[in-house]
TITIDO-971833 format. One line per 3 residues: number of its first residue (from 0); their letters; for each residue x, y negated, z of C-alpha. Coordinates in steps of 0.5 Angstrom, whole numbers, always signed. Layout:
N
NUM	a	X Y Z; ... .
END
This chain:
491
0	xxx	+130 -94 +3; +131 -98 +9; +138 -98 +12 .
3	xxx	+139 -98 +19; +142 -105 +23; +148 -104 +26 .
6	xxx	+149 -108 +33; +156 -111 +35; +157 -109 +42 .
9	xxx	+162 -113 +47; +164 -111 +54; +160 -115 +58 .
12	xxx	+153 -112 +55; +157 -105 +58; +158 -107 +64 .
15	xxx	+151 -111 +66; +148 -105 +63; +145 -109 +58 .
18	xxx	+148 -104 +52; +142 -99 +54; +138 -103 +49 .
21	xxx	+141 -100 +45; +141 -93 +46; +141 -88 +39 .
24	xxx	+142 -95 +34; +149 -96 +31; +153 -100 +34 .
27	xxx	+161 -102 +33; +165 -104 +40; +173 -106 +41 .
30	xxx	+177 -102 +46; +183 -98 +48; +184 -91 +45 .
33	xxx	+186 -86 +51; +186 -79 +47; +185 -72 +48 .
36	xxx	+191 -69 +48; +198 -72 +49; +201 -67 +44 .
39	xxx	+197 -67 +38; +198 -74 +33; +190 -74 +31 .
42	xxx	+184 -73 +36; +176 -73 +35; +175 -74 +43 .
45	xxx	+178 -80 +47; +176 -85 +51; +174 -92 +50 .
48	xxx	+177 -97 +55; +176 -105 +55; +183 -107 +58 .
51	xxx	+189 -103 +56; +191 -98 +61; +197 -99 +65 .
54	xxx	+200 -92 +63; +197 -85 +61; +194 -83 +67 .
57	xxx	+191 -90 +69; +184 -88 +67; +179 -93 +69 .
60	xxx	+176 -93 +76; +169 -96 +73; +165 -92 +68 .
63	xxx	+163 -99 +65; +170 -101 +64; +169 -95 +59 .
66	xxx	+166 -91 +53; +166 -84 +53; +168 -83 +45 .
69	xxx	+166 -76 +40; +170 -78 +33; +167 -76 +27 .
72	xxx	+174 -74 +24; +181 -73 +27; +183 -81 +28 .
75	xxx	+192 -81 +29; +194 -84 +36; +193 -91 +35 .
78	xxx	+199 -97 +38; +193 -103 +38; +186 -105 +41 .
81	xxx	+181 -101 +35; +174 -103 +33; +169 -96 +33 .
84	xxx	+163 -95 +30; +158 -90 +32; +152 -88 +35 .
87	xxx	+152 -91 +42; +148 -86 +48; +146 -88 +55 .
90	xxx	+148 -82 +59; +145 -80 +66; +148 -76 +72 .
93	xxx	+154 -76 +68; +158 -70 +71; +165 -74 +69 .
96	xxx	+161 -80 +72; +161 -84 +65; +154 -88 +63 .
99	xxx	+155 -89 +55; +157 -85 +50; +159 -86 +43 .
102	xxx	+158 -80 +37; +159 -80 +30; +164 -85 +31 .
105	xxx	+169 -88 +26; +174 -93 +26; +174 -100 +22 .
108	xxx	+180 -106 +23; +184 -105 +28; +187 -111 +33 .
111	xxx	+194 -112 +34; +197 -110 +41; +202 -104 +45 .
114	xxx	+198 -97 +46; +197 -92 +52; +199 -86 +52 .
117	xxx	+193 -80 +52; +191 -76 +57; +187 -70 +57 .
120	xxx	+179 -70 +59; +180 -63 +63; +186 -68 +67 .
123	xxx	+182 -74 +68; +176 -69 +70; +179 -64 +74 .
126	xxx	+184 -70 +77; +177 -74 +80; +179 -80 +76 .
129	xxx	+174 -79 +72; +169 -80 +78; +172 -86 +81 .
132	xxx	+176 -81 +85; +183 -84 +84; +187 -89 +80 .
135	xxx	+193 -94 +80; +191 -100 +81; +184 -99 +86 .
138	xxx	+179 -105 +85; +182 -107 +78; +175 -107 +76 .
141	xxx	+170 -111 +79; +164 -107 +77; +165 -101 +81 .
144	xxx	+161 -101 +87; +161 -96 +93; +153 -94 +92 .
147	xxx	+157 -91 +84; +163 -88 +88; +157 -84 +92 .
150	xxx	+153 -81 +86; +160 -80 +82; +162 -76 +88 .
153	xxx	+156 -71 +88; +156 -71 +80; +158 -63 +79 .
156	xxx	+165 -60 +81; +170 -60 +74; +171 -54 +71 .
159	xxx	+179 -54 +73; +177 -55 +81; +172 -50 +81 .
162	xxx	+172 -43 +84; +169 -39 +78; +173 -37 +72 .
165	xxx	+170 -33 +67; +170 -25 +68; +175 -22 +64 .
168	xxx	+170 -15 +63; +164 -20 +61; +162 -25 +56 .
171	xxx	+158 -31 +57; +154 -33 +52; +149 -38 +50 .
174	xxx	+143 -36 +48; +141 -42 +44; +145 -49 +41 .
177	xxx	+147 -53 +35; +153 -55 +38; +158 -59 +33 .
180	xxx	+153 -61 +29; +150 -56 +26; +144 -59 +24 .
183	xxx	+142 -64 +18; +140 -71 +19; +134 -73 +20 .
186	xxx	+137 -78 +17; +137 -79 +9; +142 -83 +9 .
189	xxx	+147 -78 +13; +143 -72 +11; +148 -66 +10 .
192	xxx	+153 -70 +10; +152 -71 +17; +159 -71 +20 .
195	xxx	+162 -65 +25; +164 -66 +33; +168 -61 +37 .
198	xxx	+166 -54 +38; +170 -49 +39; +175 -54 +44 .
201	xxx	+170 -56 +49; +167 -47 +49; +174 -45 +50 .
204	xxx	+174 -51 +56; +169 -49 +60; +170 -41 +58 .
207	xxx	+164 -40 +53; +165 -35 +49; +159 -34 +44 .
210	xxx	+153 -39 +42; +148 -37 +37; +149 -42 +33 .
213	xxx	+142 -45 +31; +140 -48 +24; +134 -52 +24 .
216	xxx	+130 -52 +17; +124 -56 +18; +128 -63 +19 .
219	xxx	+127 -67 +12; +119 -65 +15; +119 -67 +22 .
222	xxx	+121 -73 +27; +122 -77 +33; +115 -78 +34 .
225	xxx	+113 -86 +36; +114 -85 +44; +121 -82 +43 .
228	xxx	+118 -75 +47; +118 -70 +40; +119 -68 +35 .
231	xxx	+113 -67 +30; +111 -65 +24; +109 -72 +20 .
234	xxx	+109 -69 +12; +108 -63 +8; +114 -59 +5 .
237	xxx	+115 -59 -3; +114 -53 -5; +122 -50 -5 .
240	xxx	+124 -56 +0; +124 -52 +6; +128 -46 +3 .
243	xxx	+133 -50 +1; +134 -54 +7; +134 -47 +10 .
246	xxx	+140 -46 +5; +145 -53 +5; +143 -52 +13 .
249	xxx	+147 -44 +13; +153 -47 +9; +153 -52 +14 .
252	xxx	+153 -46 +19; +159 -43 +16; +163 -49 +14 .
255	xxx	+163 -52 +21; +166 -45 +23; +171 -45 +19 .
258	xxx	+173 -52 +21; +173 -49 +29; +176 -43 +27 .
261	xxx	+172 -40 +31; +169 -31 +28; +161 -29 +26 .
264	xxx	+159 -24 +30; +155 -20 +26; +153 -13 +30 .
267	xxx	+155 -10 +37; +163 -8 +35; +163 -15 +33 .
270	xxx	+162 -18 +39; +165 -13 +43; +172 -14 +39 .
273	xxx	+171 -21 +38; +167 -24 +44; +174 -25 +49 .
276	xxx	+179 -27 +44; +176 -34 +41; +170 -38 +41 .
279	xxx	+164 -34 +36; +157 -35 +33; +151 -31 +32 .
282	xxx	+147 -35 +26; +141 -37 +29; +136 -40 +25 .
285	xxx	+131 -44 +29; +124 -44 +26; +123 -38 +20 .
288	xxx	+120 -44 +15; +125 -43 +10; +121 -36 +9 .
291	xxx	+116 -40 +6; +111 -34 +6; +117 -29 +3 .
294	xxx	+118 -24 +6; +125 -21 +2; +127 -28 +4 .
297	xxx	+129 -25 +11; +133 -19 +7; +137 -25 +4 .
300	xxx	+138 -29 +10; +142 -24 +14; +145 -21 +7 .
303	xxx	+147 -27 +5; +148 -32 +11; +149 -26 +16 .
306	xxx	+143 -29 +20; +143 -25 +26; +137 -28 +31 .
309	xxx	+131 -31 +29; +126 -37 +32; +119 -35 +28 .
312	xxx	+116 -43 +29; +119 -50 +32; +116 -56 +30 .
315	xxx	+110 -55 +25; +105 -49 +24; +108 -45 +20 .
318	xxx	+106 -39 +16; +108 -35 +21; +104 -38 +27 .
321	xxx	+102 -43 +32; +107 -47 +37; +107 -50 +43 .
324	xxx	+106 -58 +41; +101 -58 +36; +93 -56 +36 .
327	xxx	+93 -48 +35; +91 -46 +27; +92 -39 +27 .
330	xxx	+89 -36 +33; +97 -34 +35; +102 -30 +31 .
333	xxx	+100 -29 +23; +100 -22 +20; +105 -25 +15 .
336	xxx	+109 -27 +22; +108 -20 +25; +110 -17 +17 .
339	xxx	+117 -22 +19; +117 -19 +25; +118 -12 +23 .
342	xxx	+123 -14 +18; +127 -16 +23; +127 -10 +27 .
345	xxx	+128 -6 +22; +134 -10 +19; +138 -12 +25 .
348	xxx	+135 -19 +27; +133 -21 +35; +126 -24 +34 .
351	xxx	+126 -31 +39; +119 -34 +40; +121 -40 +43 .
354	xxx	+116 -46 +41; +111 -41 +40; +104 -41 +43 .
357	xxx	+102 -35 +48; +97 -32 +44; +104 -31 +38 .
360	xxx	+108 -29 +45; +103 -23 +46; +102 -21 +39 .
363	xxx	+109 -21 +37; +110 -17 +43; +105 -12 +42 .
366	xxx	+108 -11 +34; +116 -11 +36; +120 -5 +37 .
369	xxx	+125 -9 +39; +126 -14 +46; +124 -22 +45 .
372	xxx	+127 -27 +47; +124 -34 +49; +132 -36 +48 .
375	xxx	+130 -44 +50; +124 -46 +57; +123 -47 +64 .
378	xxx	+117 -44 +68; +111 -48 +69; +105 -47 +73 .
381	xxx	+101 -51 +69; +104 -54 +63; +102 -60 +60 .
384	xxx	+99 -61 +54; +104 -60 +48; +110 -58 +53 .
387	xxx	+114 -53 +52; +114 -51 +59; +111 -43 +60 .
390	xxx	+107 -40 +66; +109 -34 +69; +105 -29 +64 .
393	xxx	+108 -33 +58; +114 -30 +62; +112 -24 +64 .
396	xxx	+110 -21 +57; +118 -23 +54; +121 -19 +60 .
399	xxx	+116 -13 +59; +119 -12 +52; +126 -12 +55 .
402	xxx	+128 -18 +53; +130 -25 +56; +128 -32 +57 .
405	xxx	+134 -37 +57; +133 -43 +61; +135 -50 +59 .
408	xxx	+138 -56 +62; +132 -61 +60; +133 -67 +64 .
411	xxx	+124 -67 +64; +124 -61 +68; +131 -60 +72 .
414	xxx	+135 -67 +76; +142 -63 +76; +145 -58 +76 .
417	xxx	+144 -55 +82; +137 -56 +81; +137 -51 +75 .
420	xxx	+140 -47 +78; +134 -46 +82; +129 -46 +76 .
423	xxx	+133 -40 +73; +133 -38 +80; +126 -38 +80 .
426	xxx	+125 -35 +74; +129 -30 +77; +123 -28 +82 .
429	xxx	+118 -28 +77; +122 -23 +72; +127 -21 +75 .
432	xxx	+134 -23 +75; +136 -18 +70; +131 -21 +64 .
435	xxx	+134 -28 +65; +139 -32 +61; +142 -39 +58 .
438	xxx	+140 -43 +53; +143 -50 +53; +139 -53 +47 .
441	xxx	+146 -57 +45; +145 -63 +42; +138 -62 +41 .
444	xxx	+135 -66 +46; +131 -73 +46; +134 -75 +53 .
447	xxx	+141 -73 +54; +141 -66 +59; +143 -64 +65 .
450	xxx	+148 -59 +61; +151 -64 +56; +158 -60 +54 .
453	xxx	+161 -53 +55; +166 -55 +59; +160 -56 +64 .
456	xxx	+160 -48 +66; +163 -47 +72; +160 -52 +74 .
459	xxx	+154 -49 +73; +157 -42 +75; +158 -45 +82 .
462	xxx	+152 -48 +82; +148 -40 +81; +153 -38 +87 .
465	xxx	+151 -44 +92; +144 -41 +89; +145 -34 +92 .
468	xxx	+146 -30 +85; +152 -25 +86; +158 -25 +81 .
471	xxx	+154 -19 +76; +148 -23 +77; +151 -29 +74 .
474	xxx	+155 -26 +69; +148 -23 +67; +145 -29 +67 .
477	xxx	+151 -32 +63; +151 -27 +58; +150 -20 +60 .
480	xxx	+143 -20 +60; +143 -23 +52; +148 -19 +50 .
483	xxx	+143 -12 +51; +138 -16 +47; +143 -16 +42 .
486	xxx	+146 -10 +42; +139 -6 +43; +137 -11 +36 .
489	xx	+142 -12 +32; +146 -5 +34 .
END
C-alpha cells in the first residue's frame, strides 16, 4: 500500500503562491494559532499565522501571512508558534479573502514563544479585517497589494454586515451536503476513521437550520479520475462491499450528529418542532448502491438508520439505473429502480435523481406518486458530455411532479455568489420560482465552490434579493420549497 508523502511547507512558499503545487497533499506548516472563540480552552478552527500577533484582534492584513485552519480535533489554547499537519487547500474567491486552507489537521511539537489572544471568525469577518479592510499595524506585511484590497472588497458581505437575517416563520434548508465529514475516505489508510469538522457551529452562524445530510456508498468503488474533473467508478464491488459500506457510512451519519448535538428530523412533526430550535438532519444517502438489488434493504434503511431522502445513482451505473458521466446501460431507470421508487412512496422516502440520466428522470417520473427532486445542478443549454448540468426539459419534468431542483455552487458553472444567484434565477424562469431550491454539495467538490461554509448564507440571501427575489420568494428557494417535498413524501 503505497502511503502518501508529506511536504514540509514554510511561509515563503505561502507568500509566492508556490504552495499552490501542493493543493489536496499533506502538508506540515508552523505558525501562530488564533482560535475561534475566546471563551472556549480547546478549538477546531483558527487561523494560522506566520508572525505572532500583536494582540487578539490584530488579524493579518495579508491572507498570505495566514492559513485558514479546520482541526480534526479540538486543540487546547496554545501559548507558543505549533507546527500543524493537514491537507493543504488552494481557495478561490475566498469570501474571507484567505487563499490556503488546512483540513484535517493536527498538531505535532510545538515551538517555544508567548501566545495571542483567539478571535472569533464571525468577529474578524464581519469587522473586514479579514478582507484586508482593517488591522493595527497597515502594511506590516509586505505582500499586500492594492489589486488584493480591491478583489477582497468585492468578495461577498459577512454574515454579521449583512441586511438578511433568517425569518423566525420559515426554515432554511439545504437540500444536499455532506458537511462534517460525513463521508468515508476514499483513502484506505484514513477510511472510516477519517476525522470529523465542525457542523453544527458554522450552520448555526450562517442561520442554517437543516442539511439533508448525505452518506455516500460507492466510495471504496469510486475515484478522482486521472484530470482531477471526477469521479469515476475504476472497479467492481465485492459482493456485500457496498452494503456494508452503506452500513459503516449511516453510523458515521449518526456519530457525527451526536457529536454536533444537532436532532434527526424524521417526518414533518419533526421538522416543524425541531427545525427553529437547533441545527438538524435529514439522513440522505447519495447513490441507492447499498441496496445491492434488494429491495427490503430500503424498508431497513429507513428502520434502521432513519433514511429520509434518497439519491438512486451517483458515480456508477448501478442496478438502479444510468448517470449522467458514464455511457448509458440501462436505457434509463431499471425495473428494479422503478420497484425501489415505489417502496420509497410507500415508506416515507423523498426520491432524488440527482446524477441520473434524463431517460431515468422521465421513467421515475412517470412511476412516482411523490414529487422529485434533483437535490444538486445548475441549467445548461447544451450539457457537455459526462456534465452534470441539466436542459430545461431535464428540469421541467422534476417540477411537473411537484418537486425541486436545487442549485449548487460549483465553481465550473457559477464565478461567485452573485452569479449564482443568477442561475437559480434562471432556473426560476424556466420552472417557476416555487420549484427551486439549494443544494450546496458540502465538501463534496473537486475544485473549492463558490459556497464553501454556511456561514456564507446571508451572503447568498443578499446575493437572491439584489437579483430581484422577494423575501417569500428566497425563503422558498431556502428552504420552503423542499420543505413541501418533504412533507408531501415523508408526512
Amino acid at each position: 500500500m503505497q502511503i502518501e508523502q508529506i511536504a514540509q511547507i514554510d511561509w515563503s512558499t505561502i507568500r509566492t503562491g508556490a504552495a499552490d503545487a501542493q493543493h489536496d497533499t499533506l502538508v506540515e506548516v508552523t505558525g501562530w494559532m488564533m482560535p475561534l472563540d475566546p471563551a472556549e480552552k480547546a478549538a477546531d478552527y483558527a487561523l494560522l499565522t506566520a508572525e505572532a500577533p500583536c494582540c487578539g484582534g490584530c488579524v493579518p492584513r495579508d491572507p498570505l501571512a495566514c492559513i485558514e485552519v479546520y482541526l480534526a480535533a479540538p486543540l487546547a489554547r496554545q501559548e507558543r508558534a505549533v507546527c500543524l499537519r493537514g491537507r493543504l487547500l488552494r481557495l478561490r474567491d475566498d469570501p474571507a479573502g484567505w487563499r490556503y486552507q488546512l483540513v484535517e489537521a493536527s498538531a505535532l511539537a510545538p515551538a517555544p514563544q508567548a501566545g495571542a489572544a483567539p478571535i472569533s471568525r464571525r468577529v474578524f469577518l464581519a469587522s473586514g479585517a479579514a478582507l484586508g479592510l482593517a488591522a493595527c499595524a497597515p502594511g506590516r506585511f509586505a505582500g499586500y497589494t492594492e489589486a488584493r484590497e480591491s478583489s477582497a472588497a468585492s468578495a461577498p458581505q459577512a454574515a454579521d454586515a449583512t441586511r438578511w437575517t433568517p425569518p423566525a416563520n420559515a426554515l432554511t434548508i439545504d437540500m444536499h451536503s455532506h458537511g462534517g465529514r460525513v463521508t468515508v475516505s476514499r483513502d484506505p489508510v484514513v477510511g472510516a476513521d477519517r476525522p470529523f469538522q465542525p457542523l453544527a457551529a458554522p450552520m448555526r452562524a450562517g442561520g442554517m437550520n437543516v442539511i439533508c445530510l448525505a452518506i455516500v456508498t460507492d466510495t471504496t468503488v469510486t475515484r478522482v479520475s486521472a484530470d482531477r474533473t471526477r469521479f469515476e467508478a475504476w472497479r467492481a464491488p465485492e459482493e456485500g462491499e457496498l452494503y456494508a459500506l452503506g452500513v459503516a457510512e449511516f453510523a458515521r451519519a449518526h456519530r457525527l450528529i451526536e457529536r454536533e448535538q444537532m436532532h434527526v428530523v424524521i417526518d414533518a412533526a419533526s421538522l416543524a418542532a425541531r427545525g427553529r430550535a437547533g441545527p438538524c438532519a435529514i439522513i440522505a444517502a447519495e447513490g441507492a448502491d447499498f441496496l445491492e438489488g434488494r429491495l427490503e434493504r430500503v424498508d431497513e434503511a429507513y428502520a434502521m438508520h432513519q433514511l429520509r431522502h434518497l439519491q438512486l445513482t451517483h458515480y456508477r451505473v448501478n442496478e438502479l439505473g444510468d448517470i449522467q458521466t458514464e455511457t448509458p446501460v440501462h436505457g434509463g431507470l431499471t425495473d428494479f429502480g422503478a420497484e425501489a421508487v415505489r417502496r420509497c412512496n410507500a415508506r416515507g422516502i423523498v426520491v432524488d435523481v440527482a446524477h441520473g440520466t434524463y431517460a431515468l428522470v422521465k421513467r421515475a417520473a412517470a412511476t412516482s406518486t411523490r414529487p422529485l427532486v434533483i437535490s444538486h445542478s445548475a441549467l445548461a443549454t447544451r450539457p457537455g458530455t459526462r456534465s452534470r448540468l441539466i436542459t430545461p426539459d431535464h428540469a421541467r419534468v422534476i417540477a411537473g411532479t411537484g418537486g425541486v431542483i436545487g442549485v449548487w455552487p460549483s465553481s465550473g458553472t457559477f464565478r461567485d455568489l452573485r452569479t449564482m444567484a443568477e442561475g437559480i434565477k434562471r432556473m426560476a424562469d424556466v420552472v417557476g420560482v416555487e420549484h427551486v431550491g439549494l443544494g450546496t454539495d458540502m465538501l463534496g467538490f473537486i475544485s473549492p465552490p463558490v459556497f464553501r461554509s454556511y456561514e456564507q448564507l446571508p451572503s447568498l440571501a443578499d446575493a437572491l434579493l439584489a437579483a430581484g427575489f422577494t423575501q417569500d420568494e428566497m425563503n422558498g428557494i431556502l428552504g420552503g420549497n423542499y420543505r413541501r417535498v418533504f412533507e408531501a413524501s415523508v408526512g
